[in-house]
Short mmCIF file of the C-alpha atoms (twelve columns), coordinates in Angstrom:
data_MODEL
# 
_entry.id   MODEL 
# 
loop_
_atom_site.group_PDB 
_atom_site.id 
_atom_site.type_symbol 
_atom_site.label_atom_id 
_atom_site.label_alt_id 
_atom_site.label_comp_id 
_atom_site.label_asym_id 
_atom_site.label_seq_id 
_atom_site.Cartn_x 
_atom_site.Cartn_y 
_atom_site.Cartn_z 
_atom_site.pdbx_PDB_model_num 
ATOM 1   C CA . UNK A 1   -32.126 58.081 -86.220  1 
ATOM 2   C CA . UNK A 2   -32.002 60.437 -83.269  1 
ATOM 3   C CA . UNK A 3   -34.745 62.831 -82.491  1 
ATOM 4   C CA . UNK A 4   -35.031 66.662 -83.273  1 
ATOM 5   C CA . UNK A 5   -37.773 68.863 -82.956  1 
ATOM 6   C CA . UNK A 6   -40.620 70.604 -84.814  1 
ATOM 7   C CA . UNK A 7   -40.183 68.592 -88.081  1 
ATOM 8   C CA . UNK A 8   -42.505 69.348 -90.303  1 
ATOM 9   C CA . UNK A 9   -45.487 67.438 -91.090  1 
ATOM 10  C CA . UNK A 10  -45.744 65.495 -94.510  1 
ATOM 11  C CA . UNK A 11  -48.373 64.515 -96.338  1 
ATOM 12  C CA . UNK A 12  -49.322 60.816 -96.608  1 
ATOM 13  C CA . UNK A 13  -48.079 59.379 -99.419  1 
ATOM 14  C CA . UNK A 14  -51.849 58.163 -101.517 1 
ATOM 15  C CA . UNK A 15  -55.765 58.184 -100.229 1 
ATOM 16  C CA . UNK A 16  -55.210 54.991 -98.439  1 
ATOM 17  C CA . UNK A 17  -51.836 56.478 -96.853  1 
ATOM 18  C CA . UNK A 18  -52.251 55.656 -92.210  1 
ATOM 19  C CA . UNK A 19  -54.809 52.746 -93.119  1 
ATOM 20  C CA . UNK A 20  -53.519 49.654 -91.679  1 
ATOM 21  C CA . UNK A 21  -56.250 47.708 -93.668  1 
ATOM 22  C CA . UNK A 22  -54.935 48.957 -96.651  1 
ATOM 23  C CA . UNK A 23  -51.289 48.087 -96.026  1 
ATOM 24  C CA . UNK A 24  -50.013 44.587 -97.784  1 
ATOM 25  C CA . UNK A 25  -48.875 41.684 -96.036  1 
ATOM 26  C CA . UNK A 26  -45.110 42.113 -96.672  1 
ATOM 27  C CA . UNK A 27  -45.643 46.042 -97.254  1 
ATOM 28  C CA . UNK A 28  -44.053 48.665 -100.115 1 
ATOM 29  C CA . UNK A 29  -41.664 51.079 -99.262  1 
ATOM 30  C CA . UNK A 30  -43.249 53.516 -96.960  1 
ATOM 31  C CA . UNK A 31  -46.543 51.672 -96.586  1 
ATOM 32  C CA . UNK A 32  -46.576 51.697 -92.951  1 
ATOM 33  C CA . UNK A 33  -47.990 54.407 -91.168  1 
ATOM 34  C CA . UNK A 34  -49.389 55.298 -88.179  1 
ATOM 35  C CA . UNK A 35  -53.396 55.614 -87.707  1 
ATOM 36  C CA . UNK A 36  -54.916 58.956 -86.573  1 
ATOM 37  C CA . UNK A 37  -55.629 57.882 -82.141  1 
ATOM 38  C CA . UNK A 38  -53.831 54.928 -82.754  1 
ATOM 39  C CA . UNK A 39  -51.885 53.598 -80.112  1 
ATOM 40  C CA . UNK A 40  -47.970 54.451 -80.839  1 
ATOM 41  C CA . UNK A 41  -46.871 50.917 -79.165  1 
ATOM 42  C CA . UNK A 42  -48.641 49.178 -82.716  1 
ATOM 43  C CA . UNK A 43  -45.468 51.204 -84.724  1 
ATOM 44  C CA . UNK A 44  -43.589 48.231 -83.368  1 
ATOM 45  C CA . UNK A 45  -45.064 45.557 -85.549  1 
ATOM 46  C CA . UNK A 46  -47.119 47.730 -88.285  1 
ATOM 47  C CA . UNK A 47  -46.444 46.638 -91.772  1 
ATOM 48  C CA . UNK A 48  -43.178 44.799 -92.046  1 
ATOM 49  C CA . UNK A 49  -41.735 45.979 -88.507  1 
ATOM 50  C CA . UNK A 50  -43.125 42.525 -87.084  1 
ATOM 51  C CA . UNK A 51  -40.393 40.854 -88.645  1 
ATOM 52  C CA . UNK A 52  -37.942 43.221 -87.814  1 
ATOM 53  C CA . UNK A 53  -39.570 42.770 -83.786  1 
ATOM 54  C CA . UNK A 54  -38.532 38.991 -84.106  1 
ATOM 55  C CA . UNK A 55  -35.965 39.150 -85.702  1 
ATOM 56  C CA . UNK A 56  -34.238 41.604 -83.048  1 
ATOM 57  C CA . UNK A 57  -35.609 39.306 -79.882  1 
ATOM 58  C CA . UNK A 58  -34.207 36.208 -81.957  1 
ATOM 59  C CA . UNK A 59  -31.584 38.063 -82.154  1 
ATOM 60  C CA . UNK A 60  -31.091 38.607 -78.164  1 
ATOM 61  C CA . UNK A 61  -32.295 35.689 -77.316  1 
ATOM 62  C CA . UNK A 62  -30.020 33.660 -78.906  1 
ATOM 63  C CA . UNK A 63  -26.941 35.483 -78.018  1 
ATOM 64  C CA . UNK A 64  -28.189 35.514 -74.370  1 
ATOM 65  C CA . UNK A 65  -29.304 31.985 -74.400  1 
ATOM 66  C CA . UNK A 66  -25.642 31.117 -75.479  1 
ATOM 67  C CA . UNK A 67  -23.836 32.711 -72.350  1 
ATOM 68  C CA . UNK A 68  -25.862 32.111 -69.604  1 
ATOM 69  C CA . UNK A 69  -25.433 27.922 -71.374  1 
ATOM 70  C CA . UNK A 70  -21.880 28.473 -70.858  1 
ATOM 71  C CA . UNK A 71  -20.283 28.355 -68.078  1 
ATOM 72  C CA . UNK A 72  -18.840 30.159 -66.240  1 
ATOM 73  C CA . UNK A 73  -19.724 33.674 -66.975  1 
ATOM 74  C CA . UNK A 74  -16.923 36.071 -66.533  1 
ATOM 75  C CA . UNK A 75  -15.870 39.950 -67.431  1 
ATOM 76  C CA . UNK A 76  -15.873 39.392 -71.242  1 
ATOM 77  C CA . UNK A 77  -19.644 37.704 -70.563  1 
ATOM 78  C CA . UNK A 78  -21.075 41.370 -70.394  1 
ATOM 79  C CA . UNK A 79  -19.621 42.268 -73.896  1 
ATOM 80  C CA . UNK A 80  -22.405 40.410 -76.299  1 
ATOM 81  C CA . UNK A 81  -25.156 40.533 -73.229  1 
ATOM 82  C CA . UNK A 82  -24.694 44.609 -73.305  1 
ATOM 83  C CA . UNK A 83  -24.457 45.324 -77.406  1 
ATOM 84  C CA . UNK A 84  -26.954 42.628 -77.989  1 
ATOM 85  C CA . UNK A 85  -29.463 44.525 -75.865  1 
ATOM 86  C CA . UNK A 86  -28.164 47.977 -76.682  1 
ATOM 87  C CA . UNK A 87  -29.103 46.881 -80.686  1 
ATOM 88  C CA . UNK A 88  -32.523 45.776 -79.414  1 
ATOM 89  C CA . UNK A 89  -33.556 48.796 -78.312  1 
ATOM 90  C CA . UNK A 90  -31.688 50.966 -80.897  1 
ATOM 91  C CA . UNK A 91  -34.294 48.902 -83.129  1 
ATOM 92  C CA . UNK A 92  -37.286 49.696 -81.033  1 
ATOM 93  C CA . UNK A 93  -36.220 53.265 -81.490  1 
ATOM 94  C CA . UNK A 94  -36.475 52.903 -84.829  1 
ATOM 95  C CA . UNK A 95  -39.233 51.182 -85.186  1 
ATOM 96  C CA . UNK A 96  -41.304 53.485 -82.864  1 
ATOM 97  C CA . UNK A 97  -40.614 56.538 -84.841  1 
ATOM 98  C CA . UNK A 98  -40.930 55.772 -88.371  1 
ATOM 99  C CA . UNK A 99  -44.581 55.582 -88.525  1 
ATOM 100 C CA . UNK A 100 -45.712 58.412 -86.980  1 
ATOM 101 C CA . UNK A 101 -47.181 61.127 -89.696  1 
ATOM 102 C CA . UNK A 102 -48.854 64.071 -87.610  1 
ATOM 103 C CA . UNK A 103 -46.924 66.598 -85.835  1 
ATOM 104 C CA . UNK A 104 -48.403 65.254 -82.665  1 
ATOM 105 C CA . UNK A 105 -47.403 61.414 -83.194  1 
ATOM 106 C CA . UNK A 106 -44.321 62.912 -84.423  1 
ATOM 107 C CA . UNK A 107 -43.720 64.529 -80.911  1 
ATOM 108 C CA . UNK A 108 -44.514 61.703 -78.979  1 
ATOM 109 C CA . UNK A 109 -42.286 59.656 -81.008  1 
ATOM 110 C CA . UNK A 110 -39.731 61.789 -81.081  1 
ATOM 111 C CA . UNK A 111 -39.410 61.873 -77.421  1 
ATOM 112 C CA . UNK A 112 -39.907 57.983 -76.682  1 
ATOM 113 C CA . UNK A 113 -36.873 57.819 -80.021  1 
ATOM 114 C CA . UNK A 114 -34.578 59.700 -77.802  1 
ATOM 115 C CA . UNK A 115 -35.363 58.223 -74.605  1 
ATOM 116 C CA . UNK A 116 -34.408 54.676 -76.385  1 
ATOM 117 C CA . UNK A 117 -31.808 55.793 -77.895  1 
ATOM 118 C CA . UNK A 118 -30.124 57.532 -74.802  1 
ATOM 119 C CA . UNK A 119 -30.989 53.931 -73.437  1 
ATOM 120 C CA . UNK A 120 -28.939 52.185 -76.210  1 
ATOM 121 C CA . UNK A 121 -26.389 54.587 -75.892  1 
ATOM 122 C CA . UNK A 122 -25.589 53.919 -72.622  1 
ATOM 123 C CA . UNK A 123 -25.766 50.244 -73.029  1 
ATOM 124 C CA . UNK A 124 -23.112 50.197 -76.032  1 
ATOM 125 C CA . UNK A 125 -20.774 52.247 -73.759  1 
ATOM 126 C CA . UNK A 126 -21.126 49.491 -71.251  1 
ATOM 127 C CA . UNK A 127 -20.528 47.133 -73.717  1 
ATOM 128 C CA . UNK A 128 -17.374 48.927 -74.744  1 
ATOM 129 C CA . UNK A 129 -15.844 49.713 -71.079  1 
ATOM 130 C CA . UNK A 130 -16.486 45.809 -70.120  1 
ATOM 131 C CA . UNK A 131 -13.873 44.503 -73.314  1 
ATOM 132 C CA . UNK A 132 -11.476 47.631 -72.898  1 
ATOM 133 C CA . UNK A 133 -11.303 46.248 -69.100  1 
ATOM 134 C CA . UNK A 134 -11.401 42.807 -69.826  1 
ATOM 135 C CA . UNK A 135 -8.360  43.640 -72.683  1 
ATOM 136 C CA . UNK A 136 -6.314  45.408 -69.973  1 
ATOM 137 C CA . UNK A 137 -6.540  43.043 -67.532  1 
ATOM 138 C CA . UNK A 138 -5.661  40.107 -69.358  1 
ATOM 139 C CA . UNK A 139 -2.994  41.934 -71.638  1 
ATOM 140 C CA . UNK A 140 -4.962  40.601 -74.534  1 
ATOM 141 C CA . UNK A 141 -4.420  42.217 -77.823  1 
ATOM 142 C CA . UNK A 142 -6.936  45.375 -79.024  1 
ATOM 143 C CA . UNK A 143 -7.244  44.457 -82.929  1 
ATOM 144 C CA . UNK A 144 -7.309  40.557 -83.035  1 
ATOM 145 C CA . UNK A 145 -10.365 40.215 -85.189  1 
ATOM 146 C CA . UNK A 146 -12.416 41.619 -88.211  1 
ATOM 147 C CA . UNK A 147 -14.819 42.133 -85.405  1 
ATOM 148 C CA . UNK A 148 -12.311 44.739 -83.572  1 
ATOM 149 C CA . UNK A 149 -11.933 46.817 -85.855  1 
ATOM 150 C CA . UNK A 150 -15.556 46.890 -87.207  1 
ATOM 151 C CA . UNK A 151 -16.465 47.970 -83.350  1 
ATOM 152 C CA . UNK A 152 -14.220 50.747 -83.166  1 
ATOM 153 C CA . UNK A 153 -15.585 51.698 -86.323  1 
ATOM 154 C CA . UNK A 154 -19.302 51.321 -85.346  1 
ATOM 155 C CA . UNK A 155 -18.054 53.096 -81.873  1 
ATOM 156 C CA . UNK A 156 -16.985 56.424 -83.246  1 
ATOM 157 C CA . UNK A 157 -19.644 56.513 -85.569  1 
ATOM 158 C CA . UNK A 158 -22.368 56.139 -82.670  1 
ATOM 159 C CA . UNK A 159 -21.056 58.629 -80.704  1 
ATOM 160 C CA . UNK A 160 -20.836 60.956 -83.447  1 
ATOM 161 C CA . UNK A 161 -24.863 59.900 -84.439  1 
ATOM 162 C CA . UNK A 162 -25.796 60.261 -80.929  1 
ATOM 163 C CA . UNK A 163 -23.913 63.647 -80.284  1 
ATOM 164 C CA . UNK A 164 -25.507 65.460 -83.461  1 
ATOM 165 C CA . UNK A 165 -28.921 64.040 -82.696  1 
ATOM 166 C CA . UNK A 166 -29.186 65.034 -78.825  1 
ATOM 167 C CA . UNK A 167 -28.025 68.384 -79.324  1 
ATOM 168 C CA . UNK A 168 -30.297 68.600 -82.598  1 
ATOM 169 C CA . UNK A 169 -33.198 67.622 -80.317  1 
ATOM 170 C CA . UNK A 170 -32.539 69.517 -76.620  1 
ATOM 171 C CA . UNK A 171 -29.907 72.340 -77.816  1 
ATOM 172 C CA . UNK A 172 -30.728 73.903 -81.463  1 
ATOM 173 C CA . UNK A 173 -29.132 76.747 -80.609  1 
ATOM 174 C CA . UNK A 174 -26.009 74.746 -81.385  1 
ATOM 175 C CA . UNK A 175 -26.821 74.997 -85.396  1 
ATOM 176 C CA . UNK A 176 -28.211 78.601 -84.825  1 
ATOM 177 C CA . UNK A 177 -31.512 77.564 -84.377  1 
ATOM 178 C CA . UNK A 178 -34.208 75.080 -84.059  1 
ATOM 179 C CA . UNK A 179 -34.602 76.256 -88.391  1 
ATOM 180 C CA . UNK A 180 -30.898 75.191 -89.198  1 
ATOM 181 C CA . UNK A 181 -31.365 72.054 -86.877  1 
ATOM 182 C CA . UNK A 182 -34.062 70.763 -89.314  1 
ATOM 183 C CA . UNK A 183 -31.362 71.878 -92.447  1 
ATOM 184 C CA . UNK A 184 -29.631 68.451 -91.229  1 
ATOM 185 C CA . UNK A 185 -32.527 66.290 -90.274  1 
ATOM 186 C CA . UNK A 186 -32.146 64.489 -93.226  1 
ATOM 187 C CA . UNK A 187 -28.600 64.035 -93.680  1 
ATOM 188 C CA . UNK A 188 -28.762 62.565 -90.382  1 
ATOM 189 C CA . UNK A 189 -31.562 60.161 -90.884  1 
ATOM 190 C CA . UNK A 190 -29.477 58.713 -93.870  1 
ATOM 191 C CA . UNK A 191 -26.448 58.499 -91.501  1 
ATOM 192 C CA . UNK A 192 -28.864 56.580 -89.203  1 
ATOM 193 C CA . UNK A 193 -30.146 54.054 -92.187  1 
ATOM 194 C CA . UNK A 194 -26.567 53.671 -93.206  1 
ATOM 195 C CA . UNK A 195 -25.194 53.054 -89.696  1 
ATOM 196 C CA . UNK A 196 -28.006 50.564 -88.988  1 
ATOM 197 C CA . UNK A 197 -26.380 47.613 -91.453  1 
ATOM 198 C CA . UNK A 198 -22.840 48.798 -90.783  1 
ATOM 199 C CA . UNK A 199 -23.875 47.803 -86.851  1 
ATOM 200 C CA . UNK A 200 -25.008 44.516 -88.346  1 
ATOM 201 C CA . UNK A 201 -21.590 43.558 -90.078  1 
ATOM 202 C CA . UNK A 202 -20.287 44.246 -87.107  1 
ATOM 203 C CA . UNK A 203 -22.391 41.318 -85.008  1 
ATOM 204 C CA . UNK A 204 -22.190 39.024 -87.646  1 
ATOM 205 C CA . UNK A 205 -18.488 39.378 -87.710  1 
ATOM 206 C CA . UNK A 206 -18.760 38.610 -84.059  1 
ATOM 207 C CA . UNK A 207 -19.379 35.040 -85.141  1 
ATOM 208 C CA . UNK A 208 -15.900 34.379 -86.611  1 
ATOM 209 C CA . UNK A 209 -13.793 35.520 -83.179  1 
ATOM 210 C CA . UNK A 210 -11.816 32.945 -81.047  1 
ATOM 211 C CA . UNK A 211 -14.786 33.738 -78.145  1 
ATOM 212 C CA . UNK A 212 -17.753 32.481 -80.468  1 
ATOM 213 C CA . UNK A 213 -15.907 29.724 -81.974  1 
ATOM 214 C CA . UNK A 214 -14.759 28.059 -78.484  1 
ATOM 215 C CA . UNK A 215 -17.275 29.209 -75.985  1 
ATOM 216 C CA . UNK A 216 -20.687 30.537 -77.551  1 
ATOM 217 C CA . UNK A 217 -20.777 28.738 -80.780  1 
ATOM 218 C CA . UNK A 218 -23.478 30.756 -82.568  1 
ATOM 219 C CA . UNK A 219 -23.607 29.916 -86.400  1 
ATOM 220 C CA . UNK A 220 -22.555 32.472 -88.777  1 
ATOM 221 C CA . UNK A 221 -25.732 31.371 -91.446  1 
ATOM 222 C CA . UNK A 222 -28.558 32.116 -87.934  1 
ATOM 223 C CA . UNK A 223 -27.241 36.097 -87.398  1 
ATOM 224 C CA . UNK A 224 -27.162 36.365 -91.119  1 
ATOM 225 C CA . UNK A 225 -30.585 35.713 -91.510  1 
ATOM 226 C CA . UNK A 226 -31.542 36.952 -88.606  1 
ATOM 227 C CA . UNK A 227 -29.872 40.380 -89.766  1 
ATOM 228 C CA . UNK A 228 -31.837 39.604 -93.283  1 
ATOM 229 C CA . UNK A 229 -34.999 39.787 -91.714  1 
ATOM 230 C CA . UNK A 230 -33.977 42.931 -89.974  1 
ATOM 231 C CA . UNK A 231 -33.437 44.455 -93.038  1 
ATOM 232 C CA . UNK A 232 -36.560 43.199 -94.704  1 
ATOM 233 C CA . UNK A 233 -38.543 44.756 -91.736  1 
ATOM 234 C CA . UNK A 234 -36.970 48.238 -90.874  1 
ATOM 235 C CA . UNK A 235 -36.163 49.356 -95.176  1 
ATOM 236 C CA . UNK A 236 -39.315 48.664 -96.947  1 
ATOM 237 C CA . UNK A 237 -41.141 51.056 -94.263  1 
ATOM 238 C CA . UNK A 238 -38.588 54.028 -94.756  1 
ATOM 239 C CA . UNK A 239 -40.545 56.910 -96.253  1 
ATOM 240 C CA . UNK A 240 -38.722 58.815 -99.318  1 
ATOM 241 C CA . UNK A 241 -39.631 61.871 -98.227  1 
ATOM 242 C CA . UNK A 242 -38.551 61.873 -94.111  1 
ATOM 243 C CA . UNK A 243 -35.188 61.414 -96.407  1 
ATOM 244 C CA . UNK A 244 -36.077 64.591 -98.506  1 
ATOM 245 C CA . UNK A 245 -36.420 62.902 -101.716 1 
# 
């Protein structure tokens, strides 16, 4: 999911391969890609990504809807406010890059991917100092929920995602070259994809912790379809080979 550089370009997949007109409602796997001078901002919502676009503000939305409606707002407030936002723009980073076909949209997205991601990054970190604070101060217990250990989970994993995809993408030299960098590009893309629902557990188990159930009430059936969706919009536009298949 995180950028490196130089890839190299592939082929569309079929003569009708970067025509939106072409492209079916609901999409087939790959389907959507990016039109020669077309704007990069449409990769948001080409093919099935506009569900995935919803379903991520939905996703926000609600979560941010349901503490600032509850009173007061303290420490722990930040927690789902931070990761909420951190996984909407972990999905626009996504969403921006998949598209993209020619070595030049391919450049441009890789930079914007890494920008958003750095962006995400930071966010989740925010997210994870505000309940390591909040658990210190109130002597509250680390590994209470499904939910706690899913995010510790999710935590190391991210950092390890991030850490081989910044270095792939500013410091090659690291793998012994931008050549070797590339080796790995795909390996880490399928980390990404795999990540991605793994990071969606995680929120929906967020749903069955003593903080949802007294305070921000959101239903467990709402960020399971709302994580459906997600899935329905982001998978069927993964191309086989950006995977190397």
């Amino acid at each position: 999911m995180a950028s490196a550089t130089g890839i190299p370009q592939e082929s569309p997949s079929g003569p009708d391969a970067g025509n939106g007109e072409m492209e079916p409602l609901l999409g087939r796997p790959g389907d959507a890609s990016q039109r020669p001078n077309a704007s990069i901002a449409k990769n948001l919502i080409l093919g099935t990504g506009i569900l995935a676009e919803g379903a991520a503000i939905l996703l926000v939305a609600s979560v941010w809807a349901a503490v600032f409606l509850h009173q007061p707002i303290i420490l722990f407030s930040g927690h789902p406010l931070a990761q909420s936002f951190g996984f909407l723009v972990l999905v626009q980073s996504i969403l921006v890059l998949q598209p993209t076909q020619s070595v030049q949209q391919k450049q441009v997205g890789q930079k914007i991917h890494a920008g958003l991601n750095l962006l995400a990054f930071a966010t989740f970190i925010a997210g994870i100092v505000i309940i390591e604070v909040n658990k210190v101060k109130s002597g509250g217990p680390h590994f209470h929920s499904v939910h706690a250990y899913l995010g510790v989970i999710a935590s190391i994993w991210i950092v390890v995602q991030y850490v081989v995809g910044f270095t792939m993408f500013g410091v090659p030299a690291l793998y012994g070259g931008e050549a070797n960098a590339k080796k790995i590009w795909k390996y880490h893309r399928m980390s990404g994809y795999l990540l991605l629902p793994f990071l969606m557990a995680t929120i929906i188990s967020a749903t069955e912790t003593d903080y949802n159930k007294n305070v921000l009430g959101l239903k467990l059936w709402a960020m399971i379809l709302i994580m459906v969706l997600m899935i329905v919009g982001i998978y069927p536009r993964v191309k086989k080979q950006k995977l190397g298949l």
